[in-house]
C-alpha positions as CSV (number, residue, x, y, z in Angstrom):
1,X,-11.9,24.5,-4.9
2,X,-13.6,21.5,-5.7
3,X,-14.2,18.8,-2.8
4,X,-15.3,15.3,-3.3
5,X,-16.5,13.9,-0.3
6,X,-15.1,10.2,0.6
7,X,-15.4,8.2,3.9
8,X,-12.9,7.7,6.0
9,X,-11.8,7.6,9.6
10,X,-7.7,7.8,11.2
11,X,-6.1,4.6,12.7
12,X,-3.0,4.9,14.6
13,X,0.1,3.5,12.5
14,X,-0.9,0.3,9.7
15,X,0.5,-2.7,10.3
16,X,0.5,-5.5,7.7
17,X,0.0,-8.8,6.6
18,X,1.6,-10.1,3.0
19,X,1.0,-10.7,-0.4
20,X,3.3,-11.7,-3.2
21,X,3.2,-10.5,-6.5
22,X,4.2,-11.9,-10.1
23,X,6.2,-9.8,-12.8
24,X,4.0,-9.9,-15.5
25,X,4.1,-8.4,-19.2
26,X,-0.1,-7.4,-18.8
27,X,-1.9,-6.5,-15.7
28,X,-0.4,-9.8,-13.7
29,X,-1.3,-10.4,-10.5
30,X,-0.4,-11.1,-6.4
31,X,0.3,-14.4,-4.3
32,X,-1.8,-13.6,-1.5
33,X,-3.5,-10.6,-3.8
34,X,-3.6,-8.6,-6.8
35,X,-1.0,-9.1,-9.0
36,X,1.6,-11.5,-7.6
37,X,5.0,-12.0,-7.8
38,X,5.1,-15.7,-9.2
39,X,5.3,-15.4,-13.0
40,X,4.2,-13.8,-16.2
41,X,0.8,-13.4,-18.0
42,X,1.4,-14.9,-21.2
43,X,-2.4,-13.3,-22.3
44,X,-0.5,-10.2,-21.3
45,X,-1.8,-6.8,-23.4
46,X,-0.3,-4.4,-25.3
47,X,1.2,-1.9,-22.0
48,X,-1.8,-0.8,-22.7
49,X,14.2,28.1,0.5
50,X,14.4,31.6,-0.3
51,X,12.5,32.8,3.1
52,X,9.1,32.0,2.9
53,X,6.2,34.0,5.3
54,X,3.3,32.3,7.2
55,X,0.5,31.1,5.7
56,X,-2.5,33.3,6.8
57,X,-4.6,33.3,10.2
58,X,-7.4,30.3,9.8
59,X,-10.8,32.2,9.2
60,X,-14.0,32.0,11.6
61,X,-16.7,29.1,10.1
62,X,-19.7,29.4,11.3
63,X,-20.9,26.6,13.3
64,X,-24.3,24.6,12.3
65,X,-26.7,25.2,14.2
66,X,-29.1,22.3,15.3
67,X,-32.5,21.5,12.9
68,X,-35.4,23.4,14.7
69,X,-37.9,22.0,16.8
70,X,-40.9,19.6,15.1
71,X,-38.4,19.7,11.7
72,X,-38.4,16.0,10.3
73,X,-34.6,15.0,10.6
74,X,-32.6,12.6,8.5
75,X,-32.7,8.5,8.7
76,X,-29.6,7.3,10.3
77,X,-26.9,6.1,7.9
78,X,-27.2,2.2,7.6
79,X,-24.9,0.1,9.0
80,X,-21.9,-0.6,7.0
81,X,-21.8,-3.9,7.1
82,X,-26.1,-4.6,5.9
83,X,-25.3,-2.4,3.1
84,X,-22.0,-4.7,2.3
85,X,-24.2,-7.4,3.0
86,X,-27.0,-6.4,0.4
87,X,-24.5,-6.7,-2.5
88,X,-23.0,-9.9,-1.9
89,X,-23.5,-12.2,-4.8
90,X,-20.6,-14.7,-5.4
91,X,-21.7,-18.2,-5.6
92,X,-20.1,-21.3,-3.6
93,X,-19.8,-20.9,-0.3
94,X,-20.5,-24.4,0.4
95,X,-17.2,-25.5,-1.5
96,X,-14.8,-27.5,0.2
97,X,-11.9,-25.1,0.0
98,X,-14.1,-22.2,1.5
99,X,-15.1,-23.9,4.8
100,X,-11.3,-24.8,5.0
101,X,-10.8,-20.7,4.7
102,X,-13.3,-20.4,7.5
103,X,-11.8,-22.8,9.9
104,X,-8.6,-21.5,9.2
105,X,-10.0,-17.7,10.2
106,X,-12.0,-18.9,12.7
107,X,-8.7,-19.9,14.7
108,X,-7.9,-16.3,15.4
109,X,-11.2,-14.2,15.7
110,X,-9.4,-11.0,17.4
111,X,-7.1,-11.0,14.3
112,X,-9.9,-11.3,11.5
113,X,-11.7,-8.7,13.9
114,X,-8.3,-6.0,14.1
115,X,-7.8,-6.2,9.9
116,X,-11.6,-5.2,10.0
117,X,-11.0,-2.2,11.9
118,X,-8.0,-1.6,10.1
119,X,-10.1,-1.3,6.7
120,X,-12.1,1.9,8.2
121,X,-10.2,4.6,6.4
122,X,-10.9,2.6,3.4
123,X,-14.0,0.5,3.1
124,X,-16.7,3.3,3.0
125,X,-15.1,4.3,0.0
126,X,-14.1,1.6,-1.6
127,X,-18.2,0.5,-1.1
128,X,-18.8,3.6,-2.2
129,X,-16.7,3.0,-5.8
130,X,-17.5,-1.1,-6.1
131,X,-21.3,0.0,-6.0
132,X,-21.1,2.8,-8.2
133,X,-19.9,0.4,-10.9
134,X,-22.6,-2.9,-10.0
135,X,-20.2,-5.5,-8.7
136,X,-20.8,-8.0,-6.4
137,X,-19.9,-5.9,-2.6
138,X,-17.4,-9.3,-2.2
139,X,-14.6,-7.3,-4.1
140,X,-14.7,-4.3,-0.9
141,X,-13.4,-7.1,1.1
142,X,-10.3,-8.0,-1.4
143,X,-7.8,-6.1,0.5
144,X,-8.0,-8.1,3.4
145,X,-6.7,-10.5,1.5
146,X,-4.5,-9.1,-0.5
147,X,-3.2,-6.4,2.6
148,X,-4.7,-6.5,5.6
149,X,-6.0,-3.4,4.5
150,X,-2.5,-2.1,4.9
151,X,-1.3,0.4,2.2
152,X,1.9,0.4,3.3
153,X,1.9,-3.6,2.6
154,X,5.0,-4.7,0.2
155,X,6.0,-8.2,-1.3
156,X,9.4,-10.0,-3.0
157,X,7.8,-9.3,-6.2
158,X,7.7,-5.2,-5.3
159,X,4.0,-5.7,-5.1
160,X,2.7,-2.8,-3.0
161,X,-0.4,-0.8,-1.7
162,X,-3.9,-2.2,-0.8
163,X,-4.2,-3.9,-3.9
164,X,-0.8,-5.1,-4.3
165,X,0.6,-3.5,-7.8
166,X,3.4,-4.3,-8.9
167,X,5.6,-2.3,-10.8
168,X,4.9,-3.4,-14.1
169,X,0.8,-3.6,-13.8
170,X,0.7,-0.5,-12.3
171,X,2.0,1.4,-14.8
172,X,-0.2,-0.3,-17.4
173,X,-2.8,1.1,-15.0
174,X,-1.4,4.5,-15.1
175,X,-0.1,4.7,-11.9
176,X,2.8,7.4,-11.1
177,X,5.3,5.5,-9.7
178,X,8.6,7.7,-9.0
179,X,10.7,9.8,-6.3
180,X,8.2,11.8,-4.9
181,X,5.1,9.7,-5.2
182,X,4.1,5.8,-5.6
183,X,0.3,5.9,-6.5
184,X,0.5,2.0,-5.8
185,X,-0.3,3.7,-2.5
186,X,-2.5,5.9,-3.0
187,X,-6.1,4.9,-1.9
188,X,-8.2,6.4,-4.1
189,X,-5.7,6.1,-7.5
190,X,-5.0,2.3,-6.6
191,X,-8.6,1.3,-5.9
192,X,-9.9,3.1,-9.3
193,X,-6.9,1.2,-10.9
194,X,-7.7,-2.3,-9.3
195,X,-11.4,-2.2,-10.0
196,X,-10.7,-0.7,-13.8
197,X,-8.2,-4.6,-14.1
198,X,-10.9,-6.3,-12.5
199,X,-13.8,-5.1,-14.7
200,X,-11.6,-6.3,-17.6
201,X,-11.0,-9.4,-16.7
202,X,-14.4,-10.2,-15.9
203,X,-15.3,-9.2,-19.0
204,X,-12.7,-11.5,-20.6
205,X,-13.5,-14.4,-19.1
206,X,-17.2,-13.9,-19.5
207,X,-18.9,-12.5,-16.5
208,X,-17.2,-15.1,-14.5
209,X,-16.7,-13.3,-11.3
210,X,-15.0,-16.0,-9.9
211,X,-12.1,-16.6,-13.2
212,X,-11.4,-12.8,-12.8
213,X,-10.4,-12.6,-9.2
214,X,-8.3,-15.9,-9.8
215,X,-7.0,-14.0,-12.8
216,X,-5.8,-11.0,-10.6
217,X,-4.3,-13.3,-8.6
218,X,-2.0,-15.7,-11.0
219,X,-2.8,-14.0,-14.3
220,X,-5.5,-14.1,-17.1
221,X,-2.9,-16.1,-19.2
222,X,-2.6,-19.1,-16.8
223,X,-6.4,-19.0,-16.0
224,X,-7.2,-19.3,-20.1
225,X,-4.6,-22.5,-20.0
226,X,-6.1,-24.0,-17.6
227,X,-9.8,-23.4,-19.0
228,X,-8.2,-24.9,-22.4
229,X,-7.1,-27.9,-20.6
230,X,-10.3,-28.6,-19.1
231,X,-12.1,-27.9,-22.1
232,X,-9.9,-30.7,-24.2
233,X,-10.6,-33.1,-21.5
234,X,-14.1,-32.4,-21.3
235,X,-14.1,-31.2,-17.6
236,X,-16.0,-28.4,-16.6
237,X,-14.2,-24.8,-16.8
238,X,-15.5,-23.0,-13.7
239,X,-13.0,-22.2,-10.9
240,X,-13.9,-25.4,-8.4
241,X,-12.6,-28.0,-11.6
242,X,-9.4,-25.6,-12.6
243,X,-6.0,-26.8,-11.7
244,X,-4.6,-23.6,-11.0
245,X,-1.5,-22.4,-9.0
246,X,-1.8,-23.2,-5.1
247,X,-1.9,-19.5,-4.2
248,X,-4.6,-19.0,-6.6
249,X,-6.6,-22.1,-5.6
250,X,-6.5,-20.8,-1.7
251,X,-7.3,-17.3,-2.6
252,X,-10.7,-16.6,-3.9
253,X,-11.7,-19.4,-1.0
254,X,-10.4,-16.7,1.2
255,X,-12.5,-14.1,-0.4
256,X,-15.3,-16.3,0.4
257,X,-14.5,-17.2,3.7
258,X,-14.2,-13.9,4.9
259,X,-17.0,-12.9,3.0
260,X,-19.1,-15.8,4.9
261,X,-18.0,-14.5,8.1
262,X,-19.0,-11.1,7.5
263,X,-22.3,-12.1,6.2
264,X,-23.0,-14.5,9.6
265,X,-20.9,-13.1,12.2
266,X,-22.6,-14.9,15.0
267,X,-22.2,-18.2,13.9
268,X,-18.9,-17.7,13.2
269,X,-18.1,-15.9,16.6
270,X,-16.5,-12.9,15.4
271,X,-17.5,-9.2,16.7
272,X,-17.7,-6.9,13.3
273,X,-16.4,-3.7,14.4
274,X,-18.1,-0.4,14.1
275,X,-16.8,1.4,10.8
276,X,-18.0,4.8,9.5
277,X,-21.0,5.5,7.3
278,X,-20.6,9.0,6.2
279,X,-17.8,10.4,4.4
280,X,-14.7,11.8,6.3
281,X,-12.5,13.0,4.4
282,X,-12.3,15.3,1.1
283,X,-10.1,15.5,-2.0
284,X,-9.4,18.9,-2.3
285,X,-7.9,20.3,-5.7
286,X,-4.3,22.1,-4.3
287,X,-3.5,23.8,-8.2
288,X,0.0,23.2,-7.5
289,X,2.6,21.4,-5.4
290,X,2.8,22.2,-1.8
291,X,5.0,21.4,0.9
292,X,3.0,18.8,3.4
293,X,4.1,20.6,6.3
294,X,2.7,23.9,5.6
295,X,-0.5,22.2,3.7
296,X,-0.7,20.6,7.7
297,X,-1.3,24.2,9.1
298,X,-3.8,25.8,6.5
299,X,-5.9,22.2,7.4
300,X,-5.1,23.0,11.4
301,X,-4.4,19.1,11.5
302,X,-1.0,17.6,12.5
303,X,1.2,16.4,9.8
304,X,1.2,12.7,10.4
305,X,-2.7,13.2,9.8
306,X,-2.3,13.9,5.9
307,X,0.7,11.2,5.3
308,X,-2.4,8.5,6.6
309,X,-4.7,9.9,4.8
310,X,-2.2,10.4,1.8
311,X,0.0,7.0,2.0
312,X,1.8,8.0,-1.6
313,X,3.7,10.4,-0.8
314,X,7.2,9.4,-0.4
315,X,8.9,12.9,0.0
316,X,8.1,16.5,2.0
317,X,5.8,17.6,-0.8
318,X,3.3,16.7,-3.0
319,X,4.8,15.6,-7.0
320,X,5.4,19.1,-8.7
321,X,3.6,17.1,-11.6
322,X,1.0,16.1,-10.2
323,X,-1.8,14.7,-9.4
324,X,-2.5,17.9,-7.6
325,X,-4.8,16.4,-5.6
326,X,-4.7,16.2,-1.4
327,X,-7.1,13.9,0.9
328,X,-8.0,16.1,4.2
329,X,-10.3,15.8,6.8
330,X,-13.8,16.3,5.8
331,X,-14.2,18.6,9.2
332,X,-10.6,20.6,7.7
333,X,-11.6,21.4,4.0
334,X,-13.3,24.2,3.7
335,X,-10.8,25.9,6.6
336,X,-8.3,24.8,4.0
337,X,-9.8,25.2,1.0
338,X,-9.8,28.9,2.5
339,X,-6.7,29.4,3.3
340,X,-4.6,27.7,0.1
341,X,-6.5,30.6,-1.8
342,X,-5.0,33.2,0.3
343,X,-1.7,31.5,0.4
344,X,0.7,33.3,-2.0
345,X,2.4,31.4,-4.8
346,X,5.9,31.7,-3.3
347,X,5.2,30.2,0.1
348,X,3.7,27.1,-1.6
349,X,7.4,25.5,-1.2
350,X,10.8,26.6,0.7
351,X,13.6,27.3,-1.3
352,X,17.7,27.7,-0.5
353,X,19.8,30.0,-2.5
354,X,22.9,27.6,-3.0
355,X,26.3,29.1,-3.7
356,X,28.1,26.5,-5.6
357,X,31.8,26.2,-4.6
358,X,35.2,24.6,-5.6
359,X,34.5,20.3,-6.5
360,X,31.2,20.3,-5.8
361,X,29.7,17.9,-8.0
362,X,25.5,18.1,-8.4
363,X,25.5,14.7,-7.1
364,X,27.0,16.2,-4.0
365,X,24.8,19.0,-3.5
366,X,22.0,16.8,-4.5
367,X,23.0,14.7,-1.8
368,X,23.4,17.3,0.7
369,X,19.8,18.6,0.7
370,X,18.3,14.9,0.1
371,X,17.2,15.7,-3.0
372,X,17.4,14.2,-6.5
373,X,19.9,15.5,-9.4
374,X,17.0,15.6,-11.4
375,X,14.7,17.5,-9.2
376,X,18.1,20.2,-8.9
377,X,18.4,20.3,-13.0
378,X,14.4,20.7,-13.2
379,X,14.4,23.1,-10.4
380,X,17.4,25.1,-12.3
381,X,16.4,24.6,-15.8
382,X,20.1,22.8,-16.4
383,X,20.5,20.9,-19.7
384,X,23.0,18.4,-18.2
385,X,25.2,18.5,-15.1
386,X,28.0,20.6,-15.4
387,X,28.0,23.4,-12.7
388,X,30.7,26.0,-12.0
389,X,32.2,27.6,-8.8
390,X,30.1,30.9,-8.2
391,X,26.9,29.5,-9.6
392,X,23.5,30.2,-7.5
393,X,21.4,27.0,-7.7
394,X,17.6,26.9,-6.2
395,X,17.3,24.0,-4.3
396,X,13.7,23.0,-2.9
397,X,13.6,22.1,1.0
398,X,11.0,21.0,3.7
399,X,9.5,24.3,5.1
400,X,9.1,22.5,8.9
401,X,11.6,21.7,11.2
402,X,12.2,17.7,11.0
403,X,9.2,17.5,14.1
404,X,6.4,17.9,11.4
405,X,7.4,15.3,9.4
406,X,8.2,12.9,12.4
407,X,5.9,10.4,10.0
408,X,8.2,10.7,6.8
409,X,11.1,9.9,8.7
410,X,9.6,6.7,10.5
411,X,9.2,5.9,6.7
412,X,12.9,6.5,6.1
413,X,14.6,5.2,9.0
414,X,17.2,2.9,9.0
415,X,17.1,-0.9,7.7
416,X,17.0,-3.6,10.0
417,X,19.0,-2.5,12.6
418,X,18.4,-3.3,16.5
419,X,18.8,-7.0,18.1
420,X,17.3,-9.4,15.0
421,X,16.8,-12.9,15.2
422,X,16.3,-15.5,13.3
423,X,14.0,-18.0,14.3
424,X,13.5,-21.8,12.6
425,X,9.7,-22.6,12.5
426,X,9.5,-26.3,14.4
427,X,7.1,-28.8,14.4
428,X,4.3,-28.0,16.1
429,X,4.9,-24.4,16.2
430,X,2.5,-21.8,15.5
431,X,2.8,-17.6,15.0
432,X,1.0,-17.4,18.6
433,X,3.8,-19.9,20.4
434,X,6.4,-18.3,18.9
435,X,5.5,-14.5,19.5
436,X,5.2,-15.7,23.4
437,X,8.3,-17.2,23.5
438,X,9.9,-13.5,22.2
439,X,7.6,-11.3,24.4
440,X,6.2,-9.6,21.0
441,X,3.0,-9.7,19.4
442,X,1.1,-12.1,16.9
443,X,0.7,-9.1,14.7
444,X,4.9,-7.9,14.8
445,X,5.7,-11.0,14.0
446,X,3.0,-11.2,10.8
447,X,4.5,-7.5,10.0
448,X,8.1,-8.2,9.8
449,X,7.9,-11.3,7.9
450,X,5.5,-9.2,5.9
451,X,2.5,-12.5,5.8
452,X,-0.5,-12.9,7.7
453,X,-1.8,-12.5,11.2
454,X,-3.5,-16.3,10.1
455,X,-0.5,-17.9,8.0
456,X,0.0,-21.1,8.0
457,X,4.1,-21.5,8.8
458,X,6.0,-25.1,7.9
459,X,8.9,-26.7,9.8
460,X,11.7,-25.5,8.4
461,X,10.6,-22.0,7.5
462,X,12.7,-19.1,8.3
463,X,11.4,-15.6,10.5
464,X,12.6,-12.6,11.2
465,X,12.0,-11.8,14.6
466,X,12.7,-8.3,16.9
467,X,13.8,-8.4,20.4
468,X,13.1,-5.9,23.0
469,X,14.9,-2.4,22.2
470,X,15.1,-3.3,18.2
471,X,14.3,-0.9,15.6
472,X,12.0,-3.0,13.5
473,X,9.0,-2.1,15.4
474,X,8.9,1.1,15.0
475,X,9.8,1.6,11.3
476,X,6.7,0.8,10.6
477,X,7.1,1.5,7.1
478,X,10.4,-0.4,6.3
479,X,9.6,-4.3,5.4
480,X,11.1,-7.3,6.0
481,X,10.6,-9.7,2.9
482,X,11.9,-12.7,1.7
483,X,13.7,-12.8,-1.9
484,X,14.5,-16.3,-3.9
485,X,17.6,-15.7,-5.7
486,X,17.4,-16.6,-9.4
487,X,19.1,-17.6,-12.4
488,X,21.5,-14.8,-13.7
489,X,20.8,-12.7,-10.2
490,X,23.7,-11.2,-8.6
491,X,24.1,-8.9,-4.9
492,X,24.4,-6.1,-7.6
493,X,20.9,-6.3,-9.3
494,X,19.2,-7.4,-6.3
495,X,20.2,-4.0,-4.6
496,X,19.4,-2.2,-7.6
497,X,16.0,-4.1,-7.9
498,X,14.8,-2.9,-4.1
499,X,17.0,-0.1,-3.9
500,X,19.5,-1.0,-1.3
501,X,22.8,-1.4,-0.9
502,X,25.3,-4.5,-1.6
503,X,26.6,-4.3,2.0
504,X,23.1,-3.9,3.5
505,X,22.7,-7.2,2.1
506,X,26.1,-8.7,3.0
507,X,25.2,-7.8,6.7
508,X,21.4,-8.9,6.7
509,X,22.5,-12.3,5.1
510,X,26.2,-13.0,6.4
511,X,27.1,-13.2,3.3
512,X,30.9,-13.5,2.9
513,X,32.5,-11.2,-0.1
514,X,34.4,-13.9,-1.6
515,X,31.1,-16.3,-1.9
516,X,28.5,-16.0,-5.0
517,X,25.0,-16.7,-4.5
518,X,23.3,-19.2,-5.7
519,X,19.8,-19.8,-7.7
520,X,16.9,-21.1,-5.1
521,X,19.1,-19.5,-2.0
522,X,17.2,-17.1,0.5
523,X,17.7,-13.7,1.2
524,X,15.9,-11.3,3.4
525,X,15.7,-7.9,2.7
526,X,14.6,-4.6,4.7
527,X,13.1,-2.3,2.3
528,X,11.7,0.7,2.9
529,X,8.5,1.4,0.6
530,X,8.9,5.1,0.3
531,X,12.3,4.2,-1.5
532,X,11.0,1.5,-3.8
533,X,9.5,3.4,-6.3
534,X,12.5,6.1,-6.8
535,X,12.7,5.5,-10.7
């Protein structure tokens, strides 16, 4: 098998902090990131079981053994954050709107300091990739702004992953986006996709590192206007002189900021936190698709482990398409590497013999195993969807009880239920007053109202909030987002849209049935991420 070696160390369940994304016809861009959900890139381009046996006994490695005595031994690895440091190279740090990032940052240290940690199981690699490719080491710090390093992270304009997709972009990017997978999520897929958009716009826009990352953001379309504009009116065209769209204007000052911060830590009285320097985890080549359960045991790692190291899978298995690809411990791969060779063909995936009886429909039986009708009529080689009584059908299962995939079902738990509340931002009020007059954290309140740990809230503004016993806090995976109804919207195409039901959004909203909605009205929306990108 072939490994690639990648850094990257466990964290205990992601939280998040938002980004909004715009619908765009080209690679378009995110409100607090990559891709955002305000509008559309006029510049946009062409869109370019049957019984199964154990898998075998885990053989005997040989352990290293130590370098002998009076043997010259390797350098430490650097620190992660000098080598960051070393390619830092965006110009402007002075600006006005940066130091107004900085204060803003500087207001919460322990929360700038928690995102860091956060990024370990992605920031070796990402360095790794940005360096790999000559741009400036800024970019590796991107997804706290666009995520909070949290791939799980998911906007009103579908945006989702570390970079923020959206639907539309990352398809143009090539990213799978379906039932059994969302490579929105994946972290090595997404990050090759967002650096491949960024190296094209800052080509576009003539090595302007700056214009490209406020093109992720609001589009390469309304960055060329604006340049235009300037240009007619003889005003300079970098990004400090560009009237540009108030996310856009605030972001790459965030970039900055945080970038600032990292680069002085001391004066700005934060503690960097200690992130890995070699590689920990491997991309192992699986030839096939494989239930995640039984891929769990040939790695001798718990389940939960691959789903975080593997955030795109939405279902028991890897995509029988592919990629057939799996991220595993760097410590597990050659143990598993091992053991998927010996692993016969047929125990790959568990299979049921279904007898098909009397009015059962393949919807039904589709529904009865959690399964797709497509994934039955692929499975089954049907043309269409007529079935007959007596008929045998194969229907693909998970191999483990539901215990081993005690991760996956967090990601498919129920929408908002427990006690929710809504709470009306007052004057005055800030995310820290408000989570102690709740008894819940800064950071729950930032991940079910799916913005940041730092965002700045207005009097007025609506949040979701879970008391004591509620089940938002532990589906970590389902987000709570605000949607903007708009003009020809209706309950109906907003369901279909995040794929949830009509009453789920009756009963989140209060709406009453005999009342339409209206363009500009509010509506929040639990949506689980896993389910967002069923196609």
């Amino acid at each position: 098998m072939k490994l690639n070696y990648y850094s990257l160390v466990l964290l205990p369940a992601l939280l998040a902090a938002g980004c909004a994304m715009v619908e765009p016809a080209a690679p378009p861009v995110t409100k607090t990131g990559a891709m955002s959900g305000a509008g559309t890139d006029p510049a946009a381009p062409d869109a370019a079981p049957v019984a199964q046996t154990a898998p075998g006994s885990i053989p005997e490695i040989d352990q290293a053994q130590p370098p002998s005595a009076g043997l010259a031994t390797a350098p430490p690895p650097e620190n992660i954050w000098t080598r960051l440091r070393k390619g830092f190279r965006l110009e402007g740090a002075g600006q006005a709107q940066v130091r107004k990032a900085i204060k803003r940052y500087k207001r919460s240290p322990r929360d700038v300091e928690y995102v860091l940690q956060r990024g370990d199981p992605y920031i070796a690699y990402i360095l790794d990739e940005v360096e790999r490719r000559g741009y400036p080491t800024e970019i590796v710090l991107l997804p706290f702004v666009e995520s909070s390093y949290d791939p799980f992270a998911y906007s009103h304009g579908r945006a989702s992953g570390l970079w923020q997709f959206i639907p539309a972009t990352g398809r143009i990017y090539g990213l799978k986006q379906d039932w059994w997978y969302d490579e929105r999520r994946d972290v090595v897929a997404s990050t090759t996709a967002a650096l491949d958009f960024l190296g094209k716009l800052h080509r576009q826009f003539d090595g302007d590192w700056l214009l490209a990352l406020a093109a992720y953001n609001s589009g390469s379309g309304t960055v060329s206007s604006a340049i235009r504009r300037n240009r007619k009116a003889g005003k300079p065209t970098d990004f400090w002189h560009l009237k540009l769209p108030k996310e856009t204007r605030v972001y790459v000052p965030r970039l900055m900021a945080i970038s600032a911060m990292v680069r002085d830590p001391d004066r700005y009285g934060i503690i960097l936190p200690t992130l890995t320097t070699t590689p920990a985890f491997a991309e192992v080549d699986t030839g096939g698709q494989l239930d995640i359960g039984i891929a769990a045991e040939l790695a001798g790692v718990e389940t939960e482990t691959l789903y975080r190291l593997n955030p795109g899978f939405n279902r028991w298995a890897t995509h029988p398409d592919g990629p057939h690809r799996l991220l595993v411990p760097a410590s597990s791969a050659t143990v598993f590497s091992g053991n998927l060779a010996n692993l016969p063909a047929e125990n790959r995936l568990k299979w049921v013999r279904h007898k098909v009886t009397r009015g059962q429909t393949l919807s039904g039986i589709a529904q009865k195993y959690d399964t797709r009708v497509a994934v039955l009529r692929d499975a089954n080689d049907l043309s269409g969807t007529t079935i007959r009584a007596g008929q045998h059908l194969l229907v693909p299962v998970a191999a483990r009880d539901a215990t081993h995939y005690a991760a996956l079902k967090r990601n498919t738990a129920p929408r908002g239920k427990g006690s929710k509340t809504t709470y009306r931002v007052r004057n005055g009020d800030s995310l820290w007053n408000i989570a102690q007059q709740h008894s819940v954290s800064v950071r729950q309140v930032a991940r079910w109202n799916r913005i940041g740990t730092n965002a700045v809230i207005r009097p007025g503004q609506k949040l979701v909030i879970w008391t004591k016993g509620s089940g938002g806090k532990n589906n970590e995976h389902v987000r709570s987002i605000r949607y903007t109804v708009r003009s020809g919207d209706s309950l109906y195409l907003i369901s279909k849209k995040f794929n949830v039901s009509i009453a789920e959004l009756r009963r989140w909203n209060k709406l009453d049935e005999d009342k339409y909605i209206q363009p500009g009205q509010q509506l929040t929306l639990y949506v689980d991420v896993t389910r967002s990108s069923s196609g």
